[in-house]
C-alpha positions as CSV (number, residue, x, y, z in Angstrom):
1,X,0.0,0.0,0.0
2,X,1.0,3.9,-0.9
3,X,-0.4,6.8,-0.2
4,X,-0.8,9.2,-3.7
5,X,1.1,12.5,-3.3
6,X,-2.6,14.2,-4.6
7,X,-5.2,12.7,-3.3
8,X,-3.7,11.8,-0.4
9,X,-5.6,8.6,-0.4
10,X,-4.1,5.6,0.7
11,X,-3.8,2.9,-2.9
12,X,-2.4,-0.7,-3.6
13,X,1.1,-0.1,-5.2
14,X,-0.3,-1.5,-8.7
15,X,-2.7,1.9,-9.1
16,X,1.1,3.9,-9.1
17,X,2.5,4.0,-12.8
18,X,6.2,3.1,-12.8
19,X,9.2,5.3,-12.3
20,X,11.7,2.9,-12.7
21,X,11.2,-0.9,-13.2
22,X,14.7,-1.8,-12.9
23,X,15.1,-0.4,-9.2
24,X,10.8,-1.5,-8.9
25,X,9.8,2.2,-7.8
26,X,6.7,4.0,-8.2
27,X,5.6,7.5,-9.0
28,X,4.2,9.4,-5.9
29,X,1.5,10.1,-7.9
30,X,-1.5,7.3,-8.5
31,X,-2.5,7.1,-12.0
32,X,-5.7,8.3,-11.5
33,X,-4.2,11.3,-10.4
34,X,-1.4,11.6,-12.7
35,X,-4.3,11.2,-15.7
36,X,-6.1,14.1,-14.7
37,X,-3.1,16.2,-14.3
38,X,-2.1,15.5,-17.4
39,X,-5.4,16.1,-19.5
40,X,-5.4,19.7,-17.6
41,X,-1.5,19.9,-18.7
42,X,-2.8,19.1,-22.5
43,X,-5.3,21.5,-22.4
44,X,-4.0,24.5,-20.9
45,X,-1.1,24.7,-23.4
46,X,-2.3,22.8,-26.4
47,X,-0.3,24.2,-29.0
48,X,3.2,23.0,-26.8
49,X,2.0,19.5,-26.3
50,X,1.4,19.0,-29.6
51,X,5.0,20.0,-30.6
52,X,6.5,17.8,-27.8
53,X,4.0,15.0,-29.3
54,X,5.6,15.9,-32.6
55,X,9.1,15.7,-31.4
56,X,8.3,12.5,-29.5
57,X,6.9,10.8,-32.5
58,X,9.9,11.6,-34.5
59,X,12.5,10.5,-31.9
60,X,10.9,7.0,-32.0
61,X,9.9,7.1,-35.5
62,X,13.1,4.6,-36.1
63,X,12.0,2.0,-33.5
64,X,8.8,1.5,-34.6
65,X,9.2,1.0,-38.4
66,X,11.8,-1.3,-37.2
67,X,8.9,-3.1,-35.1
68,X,6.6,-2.8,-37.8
69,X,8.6,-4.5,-40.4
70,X,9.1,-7.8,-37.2
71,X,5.3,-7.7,-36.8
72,X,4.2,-7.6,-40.6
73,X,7.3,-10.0,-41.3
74,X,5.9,-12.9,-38.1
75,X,1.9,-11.8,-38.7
76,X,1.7,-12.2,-42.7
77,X,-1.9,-13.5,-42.1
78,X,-2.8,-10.7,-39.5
79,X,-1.2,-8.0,-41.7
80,X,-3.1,-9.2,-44.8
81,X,-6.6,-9.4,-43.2
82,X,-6.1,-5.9,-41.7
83,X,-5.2,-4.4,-45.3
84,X,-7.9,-6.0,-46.6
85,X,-10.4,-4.7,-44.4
86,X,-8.8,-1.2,-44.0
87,X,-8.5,-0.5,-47.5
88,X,-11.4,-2.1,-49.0
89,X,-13.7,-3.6,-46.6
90,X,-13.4,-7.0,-47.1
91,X,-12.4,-10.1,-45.2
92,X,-9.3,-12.6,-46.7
93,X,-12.0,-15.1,-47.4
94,X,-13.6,-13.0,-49.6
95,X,-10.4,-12.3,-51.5
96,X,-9.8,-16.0,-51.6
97,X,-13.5,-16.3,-53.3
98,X,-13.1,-13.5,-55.7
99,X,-9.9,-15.4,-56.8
100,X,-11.7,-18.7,-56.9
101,X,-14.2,-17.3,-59.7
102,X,-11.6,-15.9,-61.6
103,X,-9.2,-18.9,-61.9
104,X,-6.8,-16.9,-60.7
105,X,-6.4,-14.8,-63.5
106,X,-6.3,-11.3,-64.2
107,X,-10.0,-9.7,-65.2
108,X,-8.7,-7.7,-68.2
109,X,-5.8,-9.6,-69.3
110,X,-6.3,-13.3,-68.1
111,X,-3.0,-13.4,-66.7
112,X,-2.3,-16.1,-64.4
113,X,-1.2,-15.5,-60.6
114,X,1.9,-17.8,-61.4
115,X,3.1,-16.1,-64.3
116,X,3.1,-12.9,-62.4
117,X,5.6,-11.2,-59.9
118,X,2.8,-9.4,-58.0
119,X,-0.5,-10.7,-56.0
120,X,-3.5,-9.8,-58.0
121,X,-4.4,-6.2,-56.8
122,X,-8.2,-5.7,-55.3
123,X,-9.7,-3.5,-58.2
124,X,-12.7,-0.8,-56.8
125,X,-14.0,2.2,-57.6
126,X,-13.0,5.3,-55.4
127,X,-15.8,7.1,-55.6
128,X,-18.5,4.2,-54.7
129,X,-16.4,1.7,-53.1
130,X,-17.5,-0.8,-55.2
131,X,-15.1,-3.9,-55.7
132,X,-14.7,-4.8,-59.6
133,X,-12.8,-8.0,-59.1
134,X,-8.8,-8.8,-59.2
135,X,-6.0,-7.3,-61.9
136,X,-3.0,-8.1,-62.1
137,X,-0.5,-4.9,-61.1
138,X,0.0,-3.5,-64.6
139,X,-3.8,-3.8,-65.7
140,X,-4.4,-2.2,-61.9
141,X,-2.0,0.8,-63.1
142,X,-3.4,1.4,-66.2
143,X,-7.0,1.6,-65.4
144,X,-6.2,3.6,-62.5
145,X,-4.5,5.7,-65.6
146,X,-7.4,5.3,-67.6
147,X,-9.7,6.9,-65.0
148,X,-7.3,9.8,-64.2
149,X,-7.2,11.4,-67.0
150,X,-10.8,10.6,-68.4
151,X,-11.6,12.6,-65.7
152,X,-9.3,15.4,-66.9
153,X,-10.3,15.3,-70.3
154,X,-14.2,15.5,-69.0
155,X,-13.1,18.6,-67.0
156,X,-11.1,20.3,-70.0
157,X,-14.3,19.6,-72.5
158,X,-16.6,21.4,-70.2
């Protein structure tokens, strides 16, 4: 048992956050405590905490791409599902069925998945959402081209 610094209310050592793990000491304040005095830290000078945020993100910026690259590297599976769903909304099964349907193969081209370098890209429409089925990465590109500049040419012809 401690007593908080703050509150002055007596706590089980577990409600402290940790000063030092190595040496197994606690802060004087209780968490509960050190919480609120920090959201009233964050808000009276928002402007500073958001550089210090800034600089703080920056100084660890190395360490976690370097965790990120372990993670995606040991979770293929994990990392796959979450792209999927992220980027287009869908689960890996229903990858796995689009590319059941197709054989495998390219929508535009027929291109097989072995004869490629590249996993067939998810192709959708950015405006609706809609998924149009699986291309392989050049047929991706081109359409995404394709669609760029139609819409330029539409602008420049009204």
């Amino acid at each position: 048992m401690k007593i908080c610094s703050l509150c002055k209310t007596e706590k089980p050592r577990d409600q402290f956050p940790w000063q030092d793990k190595k040496t197994n000491k606690v802060m004087s304040a209780c968490k509960l405590c050190n919480r609120v005095r920090q959201k009233e830290k964050r808000a009276s000078d928002p402007e500073a905490q958001r550089i210090k945020d800034r600089a703080n993100y920056q100084k660890h910026k190395d360490h976690r791409i370097k965790y990120a690259r372990v993670y995606r590297a040991e979770n293929p599976e994990k990392t796959r599902a979450t792209n999927l769903k992220v980027k287009y909304g869908i689960a890996p099964l229903e990858y796995d069925s689009m590319f059941d349907s197709q054989g495998g193969r390219c929508k535009i081209c027929d291109a097989h998945q072995n004869n490629l370098k590249r996993i067939l890209c998810v192709d959708h429409c950015h405006s609706s959402g809609k998924i149009r089925g699986l291309l392989c990465d050049t047929c991706n590109k081109f359409l995404g081209f394709y669609e760029k500049l139609h819409n330029q040419c539409k602008e420049y012809l009204e």
